[in-house]
Structures are given as C-alpha cells and as structure tokens.
C-alpha positions as CSV (number, residue, x, y, z in Angstrom):
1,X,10.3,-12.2,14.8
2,X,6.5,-12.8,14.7
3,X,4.8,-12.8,11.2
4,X,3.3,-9.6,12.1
5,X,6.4,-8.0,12.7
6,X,7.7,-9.8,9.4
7,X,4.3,-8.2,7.8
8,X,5.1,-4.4,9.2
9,X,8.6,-4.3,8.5
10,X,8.6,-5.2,5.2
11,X,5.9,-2.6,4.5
12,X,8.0,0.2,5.7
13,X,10.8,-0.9,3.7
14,X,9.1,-0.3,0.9
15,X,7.0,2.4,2.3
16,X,10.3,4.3,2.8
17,X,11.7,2.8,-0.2
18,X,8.9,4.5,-2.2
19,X,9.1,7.9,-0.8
20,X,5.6,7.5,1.0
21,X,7.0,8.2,4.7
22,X,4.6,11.6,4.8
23,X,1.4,8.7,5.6
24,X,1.1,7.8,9.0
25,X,0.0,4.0,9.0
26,X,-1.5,2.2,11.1
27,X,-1.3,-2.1,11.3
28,X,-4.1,-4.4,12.1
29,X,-3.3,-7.7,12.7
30,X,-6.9,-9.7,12.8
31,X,-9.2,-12.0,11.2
32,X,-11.5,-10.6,8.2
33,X,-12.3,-12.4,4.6
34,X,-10.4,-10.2,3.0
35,X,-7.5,-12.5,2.0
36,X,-4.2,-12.5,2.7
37,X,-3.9,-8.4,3.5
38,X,-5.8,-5.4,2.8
39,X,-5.1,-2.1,2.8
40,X,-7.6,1.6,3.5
41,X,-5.9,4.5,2.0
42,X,-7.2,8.0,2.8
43,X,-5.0,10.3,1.1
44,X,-6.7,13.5,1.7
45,X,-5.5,13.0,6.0
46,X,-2.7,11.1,4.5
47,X,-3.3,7.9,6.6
48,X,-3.5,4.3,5.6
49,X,-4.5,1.3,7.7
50,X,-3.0,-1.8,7.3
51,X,-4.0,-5.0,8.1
52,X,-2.6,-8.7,8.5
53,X,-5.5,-11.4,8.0
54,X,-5.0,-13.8,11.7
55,X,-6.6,-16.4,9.7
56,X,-5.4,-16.4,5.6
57,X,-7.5,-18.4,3.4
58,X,-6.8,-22.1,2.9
59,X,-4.4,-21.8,-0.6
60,X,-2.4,-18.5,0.2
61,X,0.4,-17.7,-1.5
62,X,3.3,-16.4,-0.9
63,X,4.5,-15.1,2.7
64,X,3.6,-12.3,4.9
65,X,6.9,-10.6,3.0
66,X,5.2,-10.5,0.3
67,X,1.8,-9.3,1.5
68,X,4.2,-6.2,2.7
69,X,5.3,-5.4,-0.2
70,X,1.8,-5.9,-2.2
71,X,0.1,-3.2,0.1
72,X,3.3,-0.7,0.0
73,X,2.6,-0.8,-3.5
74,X,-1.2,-0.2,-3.2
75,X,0.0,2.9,-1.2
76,X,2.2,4.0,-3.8
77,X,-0.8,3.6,-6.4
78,X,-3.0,5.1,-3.7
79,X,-3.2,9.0,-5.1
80,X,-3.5,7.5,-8.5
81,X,-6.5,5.1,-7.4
82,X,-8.4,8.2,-5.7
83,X,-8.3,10.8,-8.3
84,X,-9.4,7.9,-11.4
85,X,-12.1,7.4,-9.0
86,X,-13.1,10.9,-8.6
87,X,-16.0,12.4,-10.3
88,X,-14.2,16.1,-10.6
89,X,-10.8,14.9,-11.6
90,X,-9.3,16.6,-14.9
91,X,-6.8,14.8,-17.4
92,X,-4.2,17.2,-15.7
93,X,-4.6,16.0,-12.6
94,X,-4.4,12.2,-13.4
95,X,-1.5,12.9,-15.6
96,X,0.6,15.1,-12.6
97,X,-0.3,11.4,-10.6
98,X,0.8,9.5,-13.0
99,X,3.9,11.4,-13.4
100,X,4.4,11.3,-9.6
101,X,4.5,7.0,-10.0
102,X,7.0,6.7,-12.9
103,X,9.1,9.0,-11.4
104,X,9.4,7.0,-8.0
105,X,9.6,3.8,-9.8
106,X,12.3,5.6,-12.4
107,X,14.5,6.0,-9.4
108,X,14.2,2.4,-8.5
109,X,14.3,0.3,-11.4
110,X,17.8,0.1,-12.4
C-alpha cells in the first residue's frame, strides 16, 4: 500500500467513523507548502478536497496515518469553523454546531 492510499484510507475511517459520509471528498496527492496535509471544506455543496503534500517539509511528524486522521477531524470541525466565521451567524446557530460535535464525539469517547 502506497502512502497515499495509507493517507485516504485512514481518512475515511474516521470520516465514516464521524458520521461525515454525506461529503463527497476528493484526494490530491501533490506538492504545495502547505505542510504535511491540508484540507478545503465547502459545506454549503458538502464537498471537501483533500490533499497529500508529494514533498512534506524537512522535520515532519508523524505519518501519513496521522495526517488522515488530523484532516477527518478538520471535517468534523468543518460546519463549526464556517458558521464562527460568518458575519450573519446567531448564538443559536453556533450553539446547534456545537451540539452537533459533542454529540459525535459523545458516541465515541468511551
């Protein structure tokens, strides 16, 4: 198994894990100076682009594994991150978010 596939795999573990399966994702697997792995979420089309650095910084840490699992999370957050950033959002809104994350992460912290 390449890193890549190492990458996507453990993505959609958690992807799936996290009850996120209604995003269709797409993986890049190329050179940018982003670090290790980035992530685009747009949750209004409900699609998120994820991408592999070819060439990871000099230093890196961890494993591709691990970059899989720190983007799944940035999707989980990614709902969250958009409404905090909105200029219309109301207190309800970011608190029915907010609600939506402890309750995924109440059904997997045992």
């Amino acid at each position: 198994m390449t890193e890549f596939e190492e990458f996507k795999r453990e993505f959609i573990t958690y992807q799936d894990l996290f009850g996120l399966s209604g995003y269709r994702v797409y993986f890049k697997h190329e050179a940018d100076d982003k670090g290790e792995s980035s992530i685009i979420i747009d949750t209004n089309n409900m699609i998120a682009t994820v991408c592999l650095n070819a060439n990871p910084p000099q230093g890196s840490e961890g494993g591709v594994a691990i970059c899989g699992k720190h983007e799944a999370i940035h999707l989980l957050l990614g709902r969250l991150m958009t409404m905090a950033l909105s200029r219309h959002v109301t207190a309800g809104e970011i608190l029915e978010a907010t609600e939506e994350v402890v309750n995924k992460l109440e059904n997997l912290i045992p």
